[in-house]
N, C-alpha and C positions, 0 to 999 in steps of 0.2 A: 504494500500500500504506500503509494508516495501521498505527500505532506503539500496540498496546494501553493504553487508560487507564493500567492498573495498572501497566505496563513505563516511561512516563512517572512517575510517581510514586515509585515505583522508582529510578529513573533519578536525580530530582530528589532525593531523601531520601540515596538515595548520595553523590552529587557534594555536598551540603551536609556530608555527615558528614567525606566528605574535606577538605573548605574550612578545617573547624571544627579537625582533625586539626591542618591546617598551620599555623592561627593558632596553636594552643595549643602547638605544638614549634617552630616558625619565626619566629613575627613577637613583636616586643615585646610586653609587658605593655597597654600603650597602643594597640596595634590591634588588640587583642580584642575581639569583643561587648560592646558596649555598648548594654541596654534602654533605661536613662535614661527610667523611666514620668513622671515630673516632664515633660517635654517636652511630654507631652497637654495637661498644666493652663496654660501659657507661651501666652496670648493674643499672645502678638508671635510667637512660630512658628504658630498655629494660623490665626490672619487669611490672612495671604497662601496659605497653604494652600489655604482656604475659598475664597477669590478667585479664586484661578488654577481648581479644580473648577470652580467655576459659570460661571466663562468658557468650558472646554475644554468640559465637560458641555454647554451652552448646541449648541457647536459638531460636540457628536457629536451630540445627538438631532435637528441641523439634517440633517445628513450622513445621519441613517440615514431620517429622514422623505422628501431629497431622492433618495439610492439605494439605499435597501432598505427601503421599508415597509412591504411583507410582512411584516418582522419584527418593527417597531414592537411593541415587548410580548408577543411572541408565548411566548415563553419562560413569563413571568410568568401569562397567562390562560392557556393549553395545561395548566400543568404547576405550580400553583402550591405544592404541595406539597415538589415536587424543587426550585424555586425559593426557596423556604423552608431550605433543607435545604445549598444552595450558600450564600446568603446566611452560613448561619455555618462549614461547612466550608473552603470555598474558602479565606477567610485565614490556617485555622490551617492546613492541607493542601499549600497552594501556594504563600500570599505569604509567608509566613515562610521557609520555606526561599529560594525567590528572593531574598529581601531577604538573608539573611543570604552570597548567591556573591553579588549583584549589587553591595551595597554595603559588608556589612563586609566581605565578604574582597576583591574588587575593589580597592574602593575604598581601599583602608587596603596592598594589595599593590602595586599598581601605581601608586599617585601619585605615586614619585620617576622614572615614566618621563615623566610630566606635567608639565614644569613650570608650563604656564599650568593654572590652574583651569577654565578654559571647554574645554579638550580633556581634561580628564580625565572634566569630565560628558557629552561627545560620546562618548568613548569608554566608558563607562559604557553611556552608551544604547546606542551600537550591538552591543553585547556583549549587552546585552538583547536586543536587536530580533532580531539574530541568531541567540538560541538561539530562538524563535518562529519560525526558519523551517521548523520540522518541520512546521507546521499548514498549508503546502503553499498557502498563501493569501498574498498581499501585505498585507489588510487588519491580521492580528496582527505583524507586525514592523514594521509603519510605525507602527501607534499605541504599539507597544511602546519606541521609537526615543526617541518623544517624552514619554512618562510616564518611560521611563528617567535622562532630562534632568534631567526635573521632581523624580523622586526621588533625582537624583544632586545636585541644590542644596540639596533638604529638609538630606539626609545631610551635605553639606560647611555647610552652617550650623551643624548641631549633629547630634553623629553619637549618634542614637539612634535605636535598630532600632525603639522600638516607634512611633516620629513616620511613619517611611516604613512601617513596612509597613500604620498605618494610611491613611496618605493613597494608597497603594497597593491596600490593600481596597477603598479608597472608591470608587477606579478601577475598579475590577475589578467590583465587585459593581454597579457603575450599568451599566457593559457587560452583563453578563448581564442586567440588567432592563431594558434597552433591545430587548434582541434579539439582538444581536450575539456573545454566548457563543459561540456554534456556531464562529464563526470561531479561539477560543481553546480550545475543546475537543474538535468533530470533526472538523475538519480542515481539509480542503476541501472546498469549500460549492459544487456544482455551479448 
């Protein structure tokens, strides 16, 4: 049984509204939302960003060419329209709200359970990876696991929502032009 688009969405937009609820009555002044649009223009945060993409990127369109090339772009020639249309929804729709549970309120809640930094961005990812197991597929919680990481370092370097949920888009939206969307929107992929 999959989970209606709109009931996800839903779903996602509530539980961020709650997140936002309990930072602004619960948590310090200091672990609230923080944009910090300045962080885009920060070539020493944006490099290694850049880097780590073209490395992982390099290694998903290897992985999708080696097990699933049926998909190979399929998305994109199919349907280039709707593919167009996700390219710029999807970020404001989806990664924004995830970025604002996964990492400010996560992250900014729970890191006196953490003391080391490297099990805070574990546990960061797996809390990603995890809410991806509605899509009843391994391939979205494994690679969610490991952007969760990625986006949990971006965050603990310099905690601005608008750094992750771009390098998060960037993720996102190279998956859908690969092919591989399907696994992050309809579920499972028989």
């Amino acid at each position: 049984v999959h989970n209606p688009r709109g009931a996800l969405l839903a779903a996602l937009w509530l539980t961020t509204f709650y997140c936002v609820f309990v930072m602004r009555r619960a948590m310090p002044s200091a672990a609230r939302i923080r944009w910090d649009w300045q962080a885009l223009n920060d070539t020493s945060l944006m490099k290694p960003i850049m880097l780590r993409f073209a490395f992982s990127a390099a290694l998903m369109a290897l992985g999708t060419i080696l097990f699933a090339s049926e998909k190979l772009f399929g998305f994109l020639l199919e349907k280039p329209l709707i593919w167009a249309a996700v390219m710029v929804l999807y970020p404001i729709l989806s990664v924004i709200p995830q970025e604002i549970i996964f990492r400010s309120f996560f992250m900014e809640r729970y890191r006196v359970l953490f003391p080391k930094q490297s099990a805070l961005f574990l546990a960061s990812g797996l809390a990603f990876g995890l809410a991806h197991i509605m899509f009843h597929n391994w391939v979205a919680p494994l690679l969610c696991v490991v952007g969760g990481v990625y986006f949990a370092k971006t965050y603990a370097n310099r905690p601005s929502l608008a750094l992750v949920v771009f390098e998060h888009a960037l993720y996102g939206c190279f998956l859908f032009t690969l092919g591989l969307g399907q696994y992050f929107y309809h579920g499972a992929v028989h």
